[in-house]
Structure formats: structure tokens, C-alpha cells
C-alpha positions in Angstrom: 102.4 43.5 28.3 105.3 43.7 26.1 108.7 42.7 26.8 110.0 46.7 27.0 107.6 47.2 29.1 108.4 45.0 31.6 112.0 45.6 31.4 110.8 49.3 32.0 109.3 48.5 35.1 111.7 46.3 36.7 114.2 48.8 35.6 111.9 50.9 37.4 111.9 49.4 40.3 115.5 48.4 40.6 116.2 52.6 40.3 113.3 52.8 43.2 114.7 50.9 45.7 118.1 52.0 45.1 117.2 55.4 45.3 115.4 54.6 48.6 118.9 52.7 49.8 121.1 55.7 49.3 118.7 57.8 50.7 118.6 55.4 53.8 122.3 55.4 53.9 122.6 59.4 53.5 119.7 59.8 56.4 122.0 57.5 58.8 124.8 59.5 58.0 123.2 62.5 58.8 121.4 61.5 62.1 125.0 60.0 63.3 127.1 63.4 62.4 123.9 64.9 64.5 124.5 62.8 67.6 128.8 63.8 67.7 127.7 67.2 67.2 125.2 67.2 70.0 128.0 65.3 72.3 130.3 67.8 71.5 127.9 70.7 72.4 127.9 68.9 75.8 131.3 69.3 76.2 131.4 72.5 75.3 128.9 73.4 78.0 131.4 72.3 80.4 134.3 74.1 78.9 132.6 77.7 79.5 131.9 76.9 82.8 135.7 76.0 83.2 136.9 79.1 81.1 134.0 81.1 83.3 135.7 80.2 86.8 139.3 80.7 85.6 139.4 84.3 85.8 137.6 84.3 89.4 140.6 81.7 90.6 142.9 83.6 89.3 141.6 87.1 90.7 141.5 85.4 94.2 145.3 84.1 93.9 146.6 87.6 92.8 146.1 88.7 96.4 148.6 86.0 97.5 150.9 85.3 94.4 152.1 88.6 94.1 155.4 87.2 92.6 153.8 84.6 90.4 152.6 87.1 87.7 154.1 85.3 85.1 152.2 82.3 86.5 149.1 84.0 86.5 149.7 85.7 83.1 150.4 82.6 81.5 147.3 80.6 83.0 145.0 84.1 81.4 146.7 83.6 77.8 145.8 79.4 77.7 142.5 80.2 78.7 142.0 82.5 76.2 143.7 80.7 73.8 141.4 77.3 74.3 138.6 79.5 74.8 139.3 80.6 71.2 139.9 77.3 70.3 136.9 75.7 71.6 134.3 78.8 69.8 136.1 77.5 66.4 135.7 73.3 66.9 131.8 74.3 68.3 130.7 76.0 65.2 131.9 73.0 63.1 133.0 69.8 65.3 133.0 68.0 62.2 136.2 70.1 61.3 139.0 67.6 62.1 141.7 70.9 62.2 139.3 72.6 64.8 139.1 69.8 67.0 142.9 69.4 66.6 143.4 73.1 67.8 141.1 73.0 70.2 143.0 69.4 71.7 146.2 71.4 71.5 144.4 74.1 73.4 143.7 72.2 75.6 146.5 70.3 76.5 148.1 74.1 77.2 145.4 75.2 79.5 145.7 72.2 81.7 149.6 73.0 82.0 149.1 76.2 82.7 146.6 75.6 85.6 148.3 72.9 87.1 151.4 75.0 87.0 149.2 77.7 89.2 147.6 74.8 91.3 151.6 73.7 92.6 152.8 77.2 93.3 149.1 77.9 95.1 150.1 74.8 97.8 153.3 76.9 98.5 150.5 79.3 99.9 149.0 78.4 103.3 147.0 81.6 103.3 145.7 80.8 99.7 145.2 77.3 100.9 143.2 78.5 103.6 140.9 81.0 101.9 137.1 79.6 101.3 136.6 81.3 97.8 140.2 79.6 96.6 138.5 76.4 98.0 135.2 76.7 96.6 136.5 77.6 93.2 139.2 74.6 92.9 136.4 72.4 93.7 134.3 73.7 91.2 137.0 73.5 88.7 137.9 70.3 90.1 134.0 69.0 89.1 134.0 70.7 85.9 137.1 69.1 84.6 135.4 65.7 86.0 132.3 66.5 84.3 134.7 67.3 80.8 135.8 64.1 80.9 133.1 62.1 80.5 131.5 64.2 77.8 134.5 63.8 75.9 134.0 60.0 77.0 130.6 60.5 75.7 131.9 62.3 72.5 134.4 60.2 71.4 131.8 57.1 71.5 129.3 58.8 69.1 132.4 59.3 67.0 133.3 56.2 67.0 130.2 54.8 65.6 130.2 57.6 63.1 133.5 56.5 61.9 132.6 53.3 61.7 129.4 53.2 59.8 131.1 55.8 57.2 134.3 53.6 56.7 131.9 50.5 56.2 131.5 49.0 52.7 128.7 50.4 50.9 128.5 53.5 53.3 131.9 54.3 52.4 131.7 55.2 48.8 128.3 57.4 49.6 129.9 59.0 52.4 132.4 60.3 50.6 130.4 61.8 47.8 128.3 63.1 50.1 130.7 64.9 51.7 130.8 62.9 55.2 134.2 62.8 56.6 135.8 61.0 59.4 135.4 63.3 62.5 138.1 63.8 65.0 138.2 61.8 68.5 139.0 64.5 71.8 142.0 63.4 72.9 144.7 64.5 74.5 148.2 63.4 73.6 150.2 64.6 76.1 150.0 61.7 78.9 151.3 64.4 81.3 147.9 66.0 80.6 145.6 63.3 80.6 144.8 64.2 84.3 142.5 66.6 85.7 144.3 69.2 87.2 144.9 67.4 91.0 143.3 70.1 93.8 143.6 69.5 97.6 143.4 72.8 99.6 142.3 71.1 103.1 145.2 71.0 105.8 
């Protein structure tokens, strides 16, 4: 075998097995962008069951609120607001400025409702009535349930984020198109709380 030859084929090779490497690297990519997008979908479960019992909480405390419109009004607007906001970051939860609305969203919702939830203990008839009860408790759940799969979520971003800002990955990712997805957080430490619900005397 000639010398050209050789260097063909351990040229060859070398081309090969990097090919296979990137590839490797671009599969890894794509099966941890997979797993955020599946943990967000999980959250997003949870926040139409949330935007589903709003309306039905609301409806109940119209009887009683009569001069909390505003209140009420205002609690209708955020929900349709993050509701909005949380259609947009589900197409595309890879979108850092959907995420970052929907967080913002968010953070306005849970205002709003706990807002409603303090004027609704001024209301010992509202307290009192079993649908109220039933439905803050729901919503009480659901917000539990949001929080640990946006616990959930921001773990598999995490490991995203790490294996695309680690040298080699980080030069492919970024020709590839993979960038750094966006944690669910809440920055409002006012808001970090589920909405607190007690409607037994």
C-alpha cells in the first residue's frame, strides 16, 4: 500500500469518528432540549387546570363580593393574561422571551388571586359556602402540583444548560442552534408562595 493511501485512510477515519462525535454531541443535545420541553408540558397541564377553575371561583364569589368588582375584574384580566402567556412559552419553551412573559404572567396572576383570597376571608358567608371551599382547595392542590413541575422543569434545564455551556458541546451547540433555555422562576419574593387558602372556621 502506498503512502497516499494510507494517509487517505487514516484521514478517513479521523473524518469518521469525528463525524460520529458531533453527531453524538448533536443527538445529546436534542434528547436533553426533548426532556425541558416534556417538563414544561407538565407544567402546563397544571396551569389549565388552574386557569380552568378561576373563572368557577370567581363566578361563586360574585354572589358575595358585590363591591369587589374591581377585585374580581382584575383577577379575570391576569388569568387571561398568563393564560396567553403560558399558550406562547408552550408552543416554544425553548423561547427564553416566552418563558420570561409567561414568568411575568405569572407573577400577576398570583397577585391578583391572592388579592381576591384576603377580601374573600372578609366574607363569612363566602367562607362558609362548600363550592368556595372545594374550589380554593382545588386551586390550592393545583398551585402545589405547579410547583413541583416547575421544580421538575427547572432541573432538566439545568442539565441542558449545562452540557450546552460545556467545552466541546459549547461550540456545536451554538452552530447548531441550541440555546440556553430559561429557568421558571418567579422574581417577586412576595410571589414565591402559593396563594395561602383557609376557609374552615
Amino acid at each position: 500500500m502506498s503512502p497516499a493511501i494510507i494517509t487517505l485512510i487514516v484521514l478517513g477515519a479521523f473524518a469518521l469518528v469525528l463525524a460520529l462525535w458531533i453527531i453524538g454531541i448533536y443527538n445529546k443535545l436534542v434528547e436533553l432540549r426533548n426532556r425541558f420541553k416534556n417538563a414544561f408540558a407538565q407544567i402546563d397541564v397544571q396551569l389549565k387546570r388552574r386557569y380552568d377553575l378561576i373563572p368557577n371561583l370567581v363566578e361563586i364569589a360574585k354572589g358575595y363580593l358585590k363591591h369587589e368588582r374591581e377585585t374580581l375584574e382584575a383577577v379575570i384580566k391576569a388569568r387571561n393574561i398568563a393564560q396567553a402567556a403560558a399558550q406562547t412559552a408552550a408552543a416554544n419553551p425553548a423561547d427564553g422571551n416566552a418563558m420570561k412573559g409567561l414568568m411575568t404572567a405569572e407573577a400577576g396572576l398570583g397577585g391578583a388571586l391572592s388579592r381576591l383570597l384576603v377580601v374573600s376571608e372578609q366574607y363569612p358567608e363566602l367562607k362558609a359556602n362548600q363550592n368556595m371551599m372545594q374550589l380554593t382547595e382545588e386551586l390550592t392542590s393545583t398551585e402545589n402540583k405547579i410547583s413541583f413541575a416547575r421544580q421538575a422543569y427547572n432541573d432538566v434545564v439545568m442539565v441542558y444548560n449545562t452540557a450546552r455551556e460545556t467545552f466541546p458541546t459549547v461550540i456545536f451547540a451554538n452552530m447548531f442552534g441550541f440555546l440556553a433555555a430559561e429557568l421558571f422562576k418567579i422574581e417577586d419574593p412576595t410571589e414565591r408562595n402559593a396563594p395561602k387558602v383557609s376557609f374552615t372556621s
